[in-house]
N, CA and C atoms as an extended XYZ file, in Angstrom:
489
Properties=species:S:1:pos:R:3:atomname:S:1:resname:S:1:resid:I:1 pbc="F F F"
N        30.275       24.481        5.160 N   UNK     1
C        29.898       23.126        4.784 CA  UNK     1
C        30.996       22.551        3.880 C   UNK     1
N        31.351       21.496        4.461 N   UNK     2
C        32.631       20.624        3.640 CA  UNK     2
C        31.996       20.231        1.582 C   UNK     2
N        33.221       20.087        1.391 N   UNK     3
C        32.250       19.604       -0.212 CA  UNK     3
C        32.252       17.854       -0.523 C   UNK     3
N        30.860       17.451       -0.876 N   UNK     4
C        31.036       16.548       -1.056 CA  UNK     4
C        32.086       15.477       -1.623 C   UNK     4
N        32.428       14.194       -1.772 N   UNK     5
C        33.581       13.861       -2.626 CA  UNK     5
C        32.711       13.127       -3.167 C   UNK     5
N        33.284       13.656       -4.691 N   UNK     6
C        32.741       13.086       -5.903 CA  UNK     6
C        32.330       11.019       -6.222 C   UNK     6
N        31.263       11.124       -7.081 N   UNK     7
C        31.035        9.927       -6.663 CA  UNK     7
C        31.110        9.671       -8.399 C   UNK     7
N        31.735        8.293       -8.888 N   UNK     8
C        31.660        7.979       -9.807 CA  UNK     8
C        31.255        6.536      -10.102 C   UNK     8
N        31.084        5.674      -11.681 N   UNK     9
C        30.760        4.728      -11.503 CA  UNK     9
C        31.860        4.066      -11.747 C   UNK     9
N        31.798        2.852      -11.166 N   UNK    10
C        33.144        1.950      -11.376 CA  UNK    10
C        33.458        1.575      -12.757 C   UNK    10
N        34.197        0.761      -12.953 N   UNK    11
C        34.835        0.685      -14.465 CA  UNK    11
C        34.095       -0.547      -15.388 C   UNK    11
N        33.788        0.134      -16.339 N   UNK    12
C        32.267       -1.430      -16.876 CA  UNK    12
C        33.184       -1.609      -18.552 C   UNK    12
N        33.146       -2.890      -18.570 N   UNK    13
C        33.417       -3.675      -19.701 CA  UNK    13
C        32.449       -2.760      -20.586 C   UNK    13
N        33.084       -3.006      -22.390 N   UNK    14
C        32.792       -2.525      -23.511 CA  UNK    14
C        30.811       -2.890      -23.335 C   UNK    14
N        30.554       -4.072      -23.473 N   UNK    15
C        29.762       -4.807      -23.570 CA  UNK    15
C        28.988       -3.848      -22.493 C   UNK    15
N        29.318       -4.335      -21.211 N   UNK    16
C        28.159       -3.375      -19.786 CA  UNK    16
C        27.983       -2.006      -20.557 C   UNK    16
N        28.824       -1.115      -21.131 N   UNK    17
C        28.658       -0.134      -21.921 CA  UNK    17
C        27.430       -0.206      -22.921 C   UNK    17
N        27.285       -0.761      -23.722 N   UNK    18
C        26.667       -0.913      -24.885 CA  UNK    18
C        25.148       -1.322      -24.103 C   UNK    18
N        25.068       -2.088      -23.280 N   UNK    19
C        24.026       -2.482      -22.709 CA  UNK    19
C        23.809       -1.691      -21.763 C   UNK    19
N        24.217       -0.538      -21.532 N   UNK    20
C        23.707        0.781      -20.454 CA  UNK    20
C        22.588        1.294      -21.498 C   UNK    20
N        23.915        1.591      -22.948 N   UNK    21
C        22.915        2.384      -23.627 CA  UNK    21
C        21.955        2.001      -24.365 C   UNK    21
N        21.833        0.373      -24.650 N   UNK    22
C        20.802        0.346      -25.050 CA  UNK    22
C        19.473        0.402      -24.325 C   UNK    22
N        19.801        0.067      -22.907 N   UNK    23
C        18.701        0.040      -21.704 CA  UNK    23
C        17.638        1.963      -22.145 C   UNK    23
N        18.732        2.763      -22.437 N   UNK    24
C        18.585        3.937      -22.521 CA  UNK    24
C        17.628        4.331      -23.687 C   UNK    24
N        17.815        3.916      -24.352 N   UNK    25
C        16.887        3.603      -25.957 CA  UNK    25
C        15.820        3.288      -25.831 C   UNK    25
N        15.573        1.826      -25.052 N   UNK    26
C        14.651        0.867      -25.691 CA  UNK    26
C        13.782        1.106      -24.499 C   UNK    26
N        14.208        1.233      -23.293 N   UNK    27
C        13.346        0.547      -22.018 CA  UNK    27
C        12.167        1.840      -21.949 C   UNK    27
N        11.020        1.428      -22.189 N   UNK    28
C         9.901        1.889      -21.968 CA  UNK    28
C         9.248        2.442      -19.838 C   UNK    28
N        10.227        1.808      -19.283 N   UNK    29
C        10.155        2.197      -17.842 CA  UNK    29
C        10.679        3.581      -17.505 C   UNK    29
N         9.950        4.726      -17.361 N   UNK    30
C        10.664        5.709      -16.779 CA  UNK    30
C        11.404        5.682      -15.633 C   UNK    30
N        11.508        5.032      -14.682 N   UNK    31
C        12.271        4.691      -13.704 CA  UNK    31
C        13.239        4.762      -13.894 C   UNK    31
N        13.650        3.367      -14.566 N   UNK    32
C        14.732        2.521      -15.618 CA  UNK    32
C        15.682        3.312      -16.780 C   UNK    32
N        14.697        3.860      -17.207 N   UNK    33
C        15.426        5.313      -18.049 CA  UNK    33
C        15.963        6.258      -16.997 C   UNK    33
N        15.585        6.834      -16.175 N   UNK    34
C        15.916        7.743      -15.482 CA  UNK    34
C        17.572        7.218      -14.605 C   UNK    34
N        17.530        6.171      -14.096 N   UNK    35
C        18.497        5.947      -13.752 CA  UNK    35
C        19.697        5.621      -14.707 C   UNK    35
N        19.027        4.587      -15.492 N   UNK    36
C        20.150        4.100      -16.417 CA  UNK    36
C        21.202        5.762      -17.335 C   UNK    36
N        19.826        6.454      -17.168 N   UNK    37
C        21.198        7.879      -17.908 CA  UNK    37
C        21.485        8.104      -16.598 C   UNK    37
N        21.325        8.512      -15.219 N   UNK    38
C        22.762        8.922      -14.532 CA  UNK    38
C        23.814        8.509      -14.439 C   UNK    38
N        23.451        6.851      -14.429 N   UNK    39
C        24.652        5.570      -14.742 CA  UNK    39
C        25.228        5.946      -15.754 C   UNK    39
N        24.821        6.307      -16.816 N   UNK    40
C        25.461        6.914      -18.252 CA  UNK    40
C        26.254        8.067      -18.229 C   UNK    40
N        25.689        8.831      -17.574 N   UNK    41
C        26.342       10.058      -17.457 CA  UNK    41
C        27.351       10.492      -16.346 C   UNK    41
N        27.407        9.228      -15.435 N   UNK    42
C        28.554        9.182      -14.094 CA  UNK    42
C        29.706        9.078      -15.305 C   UNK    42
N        29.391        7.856      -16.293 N   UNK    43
C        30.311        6.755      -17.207 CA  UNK    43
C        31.033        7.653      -17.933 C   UNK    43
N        30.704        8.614      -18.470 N   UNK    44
C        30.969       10.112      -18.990 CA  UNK    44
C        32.057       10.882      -18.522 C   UNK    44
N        31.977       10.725      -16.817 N   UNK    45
C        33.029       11.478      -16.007 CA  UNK    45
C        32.441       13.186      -15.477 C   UNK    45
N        30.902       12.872      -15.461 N   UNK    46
C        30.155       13.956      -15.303 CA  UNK    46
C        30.050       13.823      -13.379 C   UNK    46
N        29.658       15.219      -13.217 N   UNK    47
C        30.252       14.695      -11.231 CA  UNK    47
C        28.521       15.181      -10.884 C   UNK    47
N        28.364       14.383       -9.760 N   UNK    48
C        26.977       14.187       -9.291 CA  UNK    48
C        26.044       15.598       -9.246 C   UNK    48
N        26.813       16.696       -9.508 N   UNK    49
C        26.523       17.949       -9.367 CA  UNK    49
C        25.776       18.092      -10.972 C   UNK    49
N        26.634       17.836      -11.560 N   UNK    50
C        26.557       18.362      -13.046 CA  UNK    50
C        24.949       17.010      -13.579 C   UNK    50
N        25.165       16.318      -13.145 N   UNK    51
C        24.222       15.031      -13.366 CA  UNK    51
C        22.548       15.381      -12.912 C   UNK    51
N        22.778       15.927      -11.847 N   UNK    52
C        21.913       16.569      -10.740 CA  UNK    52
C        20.965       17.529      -11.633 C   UNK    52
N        22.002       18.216      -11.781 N   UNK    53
C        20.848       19.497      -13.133 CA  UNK    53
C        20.559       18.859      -14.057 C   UNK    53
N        20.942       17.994      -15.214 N   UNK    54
C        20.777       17.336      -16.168 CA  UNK    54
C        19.332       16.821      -15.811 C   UNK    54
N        19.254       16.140      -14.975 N   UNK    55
C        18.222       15.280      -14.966 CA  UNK    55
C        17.222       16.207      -13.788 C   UNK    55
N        17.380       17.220      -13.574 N   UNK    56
C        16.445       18.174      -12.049 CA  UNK    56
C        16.208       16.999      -11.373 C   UNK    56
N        17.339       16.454      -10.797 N   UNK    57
C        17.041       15.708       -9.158 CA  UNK    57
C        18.140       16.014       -8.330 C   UNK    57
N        17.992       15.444       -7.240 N   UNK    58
C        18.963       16.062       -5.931 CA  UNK    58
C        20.655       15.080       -6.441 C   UNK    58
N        21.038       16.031       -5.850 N   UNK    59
C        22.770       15.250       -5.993 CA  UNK    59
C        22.877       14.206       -4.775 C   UNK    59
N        21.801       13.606       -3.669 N   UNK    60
C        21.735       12.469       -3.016 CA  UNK    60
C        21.189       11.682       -3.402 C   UNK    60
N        19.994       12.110       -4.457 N   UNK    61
C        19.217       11.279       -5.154 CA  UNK    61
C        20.550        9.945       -6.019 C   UNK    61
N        21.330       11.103       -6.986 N   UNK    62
C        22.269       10.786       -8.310 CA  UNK    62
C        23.399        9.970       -7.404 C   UNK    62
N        24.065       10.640       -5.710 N   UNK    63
C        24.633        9.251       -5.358 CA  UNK    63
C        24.035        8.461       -4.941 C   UNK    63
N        23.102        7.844       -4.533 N   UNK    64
C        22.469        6.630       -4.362 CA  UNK    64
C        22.458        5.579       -5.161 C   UNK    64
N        22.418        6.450       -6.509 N   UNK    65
C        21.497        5.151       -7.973 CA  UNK    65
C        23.361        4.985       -7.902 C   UNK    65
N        24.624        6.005       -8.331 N   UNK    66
C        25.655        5.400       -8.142 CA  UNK    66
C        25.911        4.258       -7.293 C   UNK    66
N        25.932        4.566       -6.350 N   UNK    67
C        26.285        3.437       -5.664 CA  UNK    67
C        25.335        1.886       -5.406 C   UNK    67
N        24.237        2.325       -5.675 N   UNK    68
C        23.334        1.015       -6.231 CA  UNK    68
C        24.179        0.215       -7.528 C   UNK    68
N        24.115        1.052       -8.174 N   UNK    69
C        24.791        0.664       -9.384 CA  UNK    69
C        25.835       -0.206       -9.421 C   UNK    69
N        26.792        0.405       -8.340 N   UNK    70
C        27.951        0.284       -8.215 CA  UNK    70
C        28.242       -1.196       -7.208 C   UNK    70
N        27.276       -1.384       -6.416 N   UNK    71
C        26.788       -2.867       -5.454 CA  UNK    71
C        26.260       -4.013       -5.953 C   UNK    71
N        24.913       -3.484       -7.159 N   UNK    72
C        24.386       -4.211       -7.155 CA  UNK    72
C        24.344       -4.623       -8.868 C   UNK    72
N        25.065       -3.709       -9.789 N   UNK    73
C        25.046       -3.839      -11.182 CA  UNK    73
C        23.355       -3.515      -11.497 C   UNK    73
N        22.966       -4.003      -13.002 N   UNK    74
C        21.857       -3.745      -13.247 CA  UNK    74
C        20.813       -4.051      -12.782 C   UNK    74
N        20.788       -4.936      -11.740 N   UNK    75
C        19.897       -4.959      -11.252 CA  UNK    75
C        19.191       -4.105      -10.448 C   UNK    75
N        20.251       -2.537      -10.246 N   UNK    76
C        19.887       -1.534       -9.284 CA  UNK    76
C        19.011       -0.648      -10.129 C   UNK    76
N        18.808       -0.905      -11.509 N   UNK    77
C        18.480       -0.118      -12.321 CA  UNK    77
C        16.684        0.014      -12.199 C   UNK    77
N        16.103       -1.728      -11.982 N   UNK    78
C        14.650       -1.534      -12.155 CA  UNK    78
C        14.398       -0.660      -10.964 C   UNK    78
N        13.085       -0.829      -10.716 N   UNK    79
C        12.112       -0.111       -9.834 CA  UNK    79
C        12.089       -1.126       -8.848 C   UNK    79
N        11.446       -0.724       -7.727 N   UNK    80
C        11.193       -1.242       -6.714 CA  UNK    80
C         9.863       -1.491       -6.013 C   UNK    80
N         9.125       -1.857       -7.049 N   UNK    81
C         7.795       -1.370       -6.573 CA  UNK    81
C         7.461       -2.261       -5.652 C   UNK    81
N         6.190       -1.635       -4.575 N   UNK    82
C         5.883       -2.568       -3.757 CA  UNK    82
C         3.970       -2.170       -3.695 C   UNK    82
N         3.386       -2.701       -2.449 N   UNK    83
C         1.881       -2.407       -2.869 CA  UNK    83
C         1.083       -3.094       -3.535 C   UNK    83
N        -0.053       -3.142       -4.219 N   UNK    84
C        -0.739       -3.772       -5.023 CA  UNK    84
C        -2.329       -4.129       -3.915 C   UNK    84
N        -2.441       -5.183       -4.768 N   UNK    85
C        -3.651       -5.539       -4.178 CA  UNK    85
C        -3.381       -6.618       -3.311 C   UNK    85
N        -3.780       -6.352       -1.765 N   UNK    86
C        -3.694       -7.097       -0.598 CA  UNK    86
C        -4.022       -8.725       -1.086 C   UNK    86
N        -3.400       -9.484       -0.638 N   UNK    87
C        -3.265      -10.831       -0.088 CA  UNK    87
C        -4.708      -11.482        0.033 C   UNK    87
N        -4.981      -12.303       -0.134 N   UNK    88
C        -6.169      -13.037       -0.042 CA  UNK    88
C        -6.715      -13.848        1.535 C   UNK    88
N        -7.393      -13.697        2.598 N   UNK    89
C        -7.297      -14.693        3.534 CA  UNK    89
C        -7.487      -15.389        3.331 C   UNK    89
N        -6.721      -16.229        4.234 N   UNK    90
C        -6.614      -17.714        4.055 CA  UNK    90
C        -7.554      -18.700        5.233 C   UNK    90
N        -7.463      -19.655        5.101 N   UNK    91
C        -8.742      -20.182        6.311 CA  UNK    91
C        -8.474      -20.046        7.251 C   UNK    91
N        -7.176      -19.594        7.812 N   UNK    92
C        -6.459      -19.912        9.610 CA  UNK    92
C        -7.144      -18.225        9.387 C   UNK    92
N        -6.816      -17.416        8.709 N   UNK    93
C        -6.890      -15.861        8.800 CA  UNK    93
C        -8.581      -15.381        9.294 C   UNK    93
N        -9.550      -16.540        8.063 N   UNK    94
C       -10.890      -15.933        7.848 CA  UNK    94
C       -11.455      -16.865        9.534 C   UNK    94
N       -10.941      -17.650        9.469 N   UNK    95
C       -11.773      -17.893       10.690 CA  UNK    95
C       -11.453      -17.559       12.438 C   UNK    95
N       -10.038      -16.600       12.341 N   UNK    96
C        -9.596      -15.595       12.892 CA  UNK    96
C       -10.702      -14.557       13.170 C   UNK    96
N       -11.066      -13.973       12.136 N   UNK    97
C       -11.956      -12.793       12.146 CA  UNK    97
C       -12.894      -13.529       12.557 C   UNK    97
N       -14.344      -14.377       11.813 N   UNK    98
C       -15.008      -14.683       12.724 CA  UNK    98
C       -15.151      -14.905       13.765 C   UNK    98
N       -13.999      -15.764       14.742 N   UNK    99
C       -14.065      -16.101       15.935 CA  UNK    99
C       -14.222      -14.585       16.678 C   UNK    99
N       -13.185      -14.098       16.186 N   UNK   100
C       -13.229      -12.504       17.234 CA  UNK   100
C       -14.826      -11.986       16.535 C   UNK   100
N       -15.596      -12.187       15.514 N   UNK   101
C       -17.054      -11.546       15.400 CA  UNK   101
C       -18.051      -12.183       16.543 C   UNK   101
N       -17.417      -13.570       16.659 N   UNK   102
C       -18.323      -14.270       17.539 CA  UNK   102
C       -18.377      -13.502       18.622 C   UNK   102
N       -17.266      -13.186       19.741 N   UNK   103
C       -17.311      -12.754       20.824 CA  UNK   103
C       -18.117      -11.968       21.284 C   UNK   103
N       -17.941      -11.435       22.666 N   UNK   104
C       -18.737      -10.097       22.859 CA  UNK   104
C       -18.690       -9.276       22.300 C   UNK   104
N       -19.425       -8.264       22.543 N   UNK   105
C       -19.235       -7.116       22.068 CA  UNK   105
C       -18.819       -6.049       23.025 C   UNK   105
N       -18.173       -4.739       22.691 N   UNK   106
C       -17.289       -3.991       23.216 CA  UNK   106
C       -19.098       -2.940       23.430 C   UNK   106
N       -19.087       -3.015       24.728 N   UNK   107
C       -20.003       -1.499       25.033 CA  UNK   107
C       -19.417       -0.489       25.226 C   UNK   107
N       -20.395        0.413       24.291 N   UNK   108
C       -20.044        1.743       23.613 CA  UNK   108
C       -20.483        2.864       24.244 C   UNK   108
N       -19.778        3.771       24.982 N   UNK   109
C       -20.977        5.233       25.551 CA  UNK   109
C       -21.906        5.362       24.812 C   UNK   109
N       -23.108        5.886       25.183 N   UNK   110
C       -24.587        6.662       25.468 CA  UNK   110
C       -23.743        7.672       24.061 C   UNK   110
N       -24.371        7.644       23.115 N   UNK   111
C       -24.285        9.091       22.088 CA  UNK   111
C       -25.037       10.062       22.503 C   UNK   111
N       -26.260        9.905       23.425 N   UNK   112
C       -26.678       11.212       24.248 CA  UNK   112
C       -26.114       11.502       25.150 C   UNK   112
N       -25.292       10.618       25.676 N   UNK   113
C       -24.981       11.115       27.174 CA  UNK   113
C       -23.953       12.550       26.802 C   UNK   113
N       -23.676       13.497       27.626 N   UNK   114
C       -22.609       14.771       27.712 CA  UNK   114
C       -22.614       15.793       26.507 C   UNK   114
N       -24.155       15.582       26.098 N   UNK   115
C       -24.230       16.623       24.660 CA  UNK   115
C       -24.615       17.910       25.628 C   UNK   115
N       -23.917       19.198       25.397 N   UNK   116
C       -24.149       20.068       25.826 CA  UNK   116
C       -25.495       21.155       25.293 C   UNK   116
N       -26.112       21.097       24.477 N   UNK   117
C       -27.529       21.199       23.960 CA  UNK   117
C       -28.618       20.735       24.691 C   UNK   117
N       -28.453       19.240       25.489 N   UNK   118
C       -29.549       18.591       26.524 CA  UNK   118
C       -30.569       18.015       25.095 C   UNK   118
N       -30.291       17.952       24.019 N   UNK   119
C       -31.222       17.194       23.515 CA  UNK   119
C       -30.398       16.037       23.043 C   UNK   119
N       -31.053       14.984       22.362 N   UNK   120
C       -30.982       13.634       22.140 CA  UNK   120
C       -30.494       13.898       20.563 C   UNK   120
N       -30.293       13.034       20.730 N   UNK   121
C       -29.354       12.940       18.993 CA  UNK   121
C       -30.135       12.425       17.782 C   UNK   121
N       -31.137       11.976       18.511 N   UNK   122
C       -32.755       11.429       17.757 CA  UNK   122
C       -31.960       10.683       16.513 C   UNK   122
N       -31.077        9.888       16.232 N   UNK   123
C       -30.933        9.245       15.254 CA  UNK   123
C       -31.523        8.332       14.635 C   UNK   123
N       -32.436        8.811       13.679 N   UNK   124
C       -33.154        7.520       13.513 CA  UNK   124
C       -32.848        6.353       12.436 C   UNK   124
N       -33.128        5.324       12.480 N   UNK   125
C       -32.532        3.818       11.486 CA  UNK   125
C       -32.245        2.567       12.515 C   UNK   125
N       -31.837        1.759       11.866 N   UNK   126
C       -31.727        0.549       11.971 CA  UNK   126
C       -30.773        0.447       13.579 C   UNK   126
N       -30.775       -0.354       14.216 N   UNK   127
C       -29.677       -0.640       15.104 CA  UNK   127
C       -28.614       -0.836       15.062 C   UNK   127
N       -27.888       -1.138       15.831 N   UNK   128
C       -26.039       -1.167       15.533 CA  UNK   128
C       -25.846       -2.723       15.028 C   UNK   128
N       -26.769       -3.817       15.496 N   UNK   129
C       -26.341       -5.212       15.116 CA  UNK   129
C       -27.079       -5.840       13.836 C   UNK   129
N       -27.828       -4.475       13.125 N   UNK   130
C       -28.941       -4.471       11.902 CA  UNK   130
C       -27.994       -4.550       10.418 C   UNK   130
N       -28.033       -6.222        9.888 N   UNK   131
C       -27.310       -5.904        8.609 CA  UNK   131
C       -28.689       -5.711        7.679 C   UNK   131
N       -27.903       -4.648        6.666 N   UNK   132
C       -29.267       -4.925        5.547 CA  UNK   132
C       -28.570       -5.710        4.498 C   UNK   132
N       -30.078       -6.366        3.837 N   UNK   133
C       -29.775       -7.345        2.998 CA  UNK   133
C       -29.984       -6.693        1.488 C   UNK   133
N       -30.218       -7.313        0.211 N   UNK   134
C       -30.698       -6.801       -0.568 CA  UNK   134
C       -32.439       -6.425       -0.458 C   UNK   134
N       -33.171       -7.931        0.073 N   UNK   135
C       -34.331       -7.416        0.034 CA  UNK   135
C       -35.149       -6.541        1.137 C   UNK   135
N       -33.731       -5.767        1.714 N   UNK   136
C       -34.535       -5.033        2.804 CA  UNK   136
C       -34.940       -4.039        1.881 C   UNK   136
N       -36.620       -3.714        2.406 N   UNK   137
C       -36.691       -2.092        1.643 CA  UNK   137
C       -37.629       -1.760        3.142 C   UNK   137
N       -37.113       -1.451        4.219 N   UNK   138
C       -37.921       -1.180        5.422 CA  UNK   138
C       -39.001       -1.709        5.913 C   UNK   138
N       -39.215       -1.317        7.495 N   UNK   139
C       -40.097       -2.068        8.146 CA  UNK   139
C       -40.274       -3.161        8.303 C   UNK   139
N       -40.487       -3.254       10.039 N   UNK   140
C       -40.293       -4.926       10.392 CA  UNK   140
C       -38.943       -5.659       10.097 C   UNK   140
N       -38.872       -6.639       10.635 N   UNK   141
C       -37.964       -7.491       10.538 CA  UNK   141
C       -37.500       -8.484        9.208 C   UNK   141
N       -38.753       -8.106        8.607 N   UNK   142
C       -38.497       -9.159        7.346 CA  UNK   142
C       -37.473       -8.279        6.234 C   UNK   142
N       -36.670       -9.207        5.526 N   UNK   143
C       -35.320       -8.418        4.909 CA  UNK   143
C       -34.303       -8.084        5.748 C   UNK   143
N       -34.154       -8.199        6.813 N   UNK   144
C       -33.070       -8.208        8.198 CA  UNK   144
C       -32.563       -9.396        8.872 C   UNK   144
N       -31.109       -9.403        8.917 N   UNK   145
C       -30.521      -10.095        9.738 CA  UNK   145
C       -29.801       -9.745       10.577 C   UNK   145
N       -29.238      -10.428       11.667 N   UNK   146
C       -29.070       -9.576       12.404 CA  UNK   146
C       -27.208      -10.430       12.552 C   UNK   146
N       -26.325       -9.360       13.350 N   UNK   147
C       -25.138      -10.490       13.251 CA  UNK   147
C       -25.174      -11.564       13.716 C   UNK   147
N       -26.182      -11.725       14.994 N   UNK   148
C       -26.372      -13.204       15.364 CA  UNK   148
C       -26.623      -14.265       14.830 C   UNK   148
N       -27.790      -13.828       13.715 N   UNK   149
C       -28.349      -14.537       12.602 CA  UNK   149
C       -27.140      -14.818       11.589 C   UNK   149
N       -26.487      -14.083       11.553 N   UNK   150
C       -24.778      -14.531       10.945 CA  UNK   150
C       -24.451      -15.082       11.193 C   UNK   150
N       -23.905      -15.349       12.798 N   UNK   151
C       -22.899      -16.311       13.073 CA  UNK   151
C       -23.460      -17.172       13.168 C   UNK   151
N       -24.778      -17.545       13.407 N   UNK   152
C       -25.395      -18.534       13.570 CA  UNK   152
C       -25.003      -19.212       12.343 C   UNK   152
N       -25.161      -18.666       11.419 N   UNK   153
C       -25.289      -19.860       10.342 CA  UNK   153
C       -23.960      -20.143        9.750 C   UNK   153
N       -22.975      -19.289       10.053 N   UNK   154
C       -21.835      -19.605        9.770 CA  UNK   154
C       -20.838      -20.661       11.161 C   UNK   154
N       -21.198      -20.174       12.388 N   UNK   155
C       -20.857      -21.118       13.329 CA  UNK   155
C       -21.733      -21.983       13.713 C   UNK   155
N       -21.141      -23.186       14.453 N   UNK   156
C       -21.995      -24.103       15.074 CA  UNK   156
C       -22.096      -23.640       16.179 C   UNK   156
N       -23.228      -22.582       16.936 N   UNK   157
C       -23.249      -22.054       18.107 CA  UNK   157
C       -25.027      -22.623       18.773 C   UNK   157
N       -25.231      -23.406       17.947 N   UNK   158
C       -26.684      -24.302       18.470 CA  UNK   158
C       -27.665      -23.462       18.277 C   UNK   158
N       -27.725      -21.897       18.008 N   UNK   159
C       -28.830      -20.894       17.904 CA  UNK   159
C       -29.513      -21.356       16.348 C   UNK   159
N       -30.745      -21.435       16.433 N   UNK   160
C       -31.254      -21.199       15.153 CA  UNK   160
C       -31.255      -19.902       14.694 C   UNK   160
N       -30.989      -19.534       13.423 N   UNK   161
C       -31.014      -18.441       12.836 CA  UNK   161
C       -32.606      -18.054       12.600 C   UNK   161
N       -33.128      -16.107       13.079 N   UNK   162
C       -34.680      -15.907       12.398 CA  UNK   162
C       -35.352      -15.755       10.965 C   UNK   162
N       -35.795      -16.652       10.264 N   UNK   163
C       -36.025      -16.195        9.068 CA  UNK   163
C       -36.880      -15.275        8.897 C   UNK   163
C-alpha cells in the first residue's frame, strides 16, 4: 500500500490564527471544537497521522476537515446538521391526502384465507373503516364514525354524515 501524501493547512494570516484559537477556547459546540483543533494542529505542522491519534479519529476523517478548511475557511468548521421536525402541510399537500382518502379502497386478502391450522383468526373488534372517537366506550354505533362519516364532512360528496 502506497503512503498517503501528507495533507496540511494552507497559510492563515496572524489574525485567522488567533481566531482558530480562540474558536478553541470559547466555542461550546463539540463539533466545532473538534475540528477547529485539527485545523490547529495541521497549523502546527503535525501530519494527519499524528493528528489522527491526538484526537482517536481516522486519518480520512482529519483529511477531510483539512481540506474543508482549506475550500471553504471557517465556515467548514460548524456542523452540518440536518433533520428536525418535519415541515408542516400545506393546503395543496393536506388536500392531496384527503383526495387520495376519498378514493377507493385497495381490497385486501381474506386473513383466514391459507392459514395452515384451518381455523379462523377469530379477531375480534371494530372493523377496518371503524374510527374511535373519544366517546366511544363500546357497543353499537353510537361513539363511532366511520371514514365515510369523515369525508363526508370534510368533503362536499352530498352524503350526509350518521350521527
Amino acid at each position: 500500500m502506497a503512503r498517503q501524501p501528507e495533507v496540511f493547512v494552507r497559510e492563515l494570516d496572524p489574525d485567522q490564527a488567533q481566531r482558530l484559537v480562540k474558536i478553541t477556547r470559547t466555542t461550546r459546540d463539540r463539533v466545532r471544537l473538534r475540528r477547529a483543533g485539527v485545523v490547529l494542529a495541521s497549523v502546527q505542522g503535525r501530519s494527519a497521522g499524528e493528528i489522527a491519534m491526538m484526537f482517536a479519529a481516522s486519518e480520512n476523517y482529519v483529511r477531510e476537515v483539512i481540506h474543508a478548511f482549506n475550500q471553504q475557511g471557517f465556515a467548514a468548521l460548524d456542523p452540518k446538521w440536518s433533520g428536525g421536525r418535519p415541515h408542516c402541510l400545506g393546503d395543496r399537500r393536506l388536500r392531496s391526502a384527503v383526495d387520495h382518502a376519498a378514493g377507493q379502497p385497495v381490497p385486501r386478502p381474506d386473513p383466514d384465507r391459507g392459514r395452515r391450522d384451518g381455523q379462523a383468526s377469530g379477531h375480534p373488534g371494530p372493523g377496518r373503516d371503524a374510527v374511535p372517537t373519544r366517546g366511544d366506550r363500546g357497543g353499537g354505533r353510537e361513539g363511532r364514525r366511520t371514514w365515510e362519516d369523515f369525508l363526508a364532512e370534510h368533503l362536499d360528496t352530498g352524503r350526509k354524515p350518521v350521527a
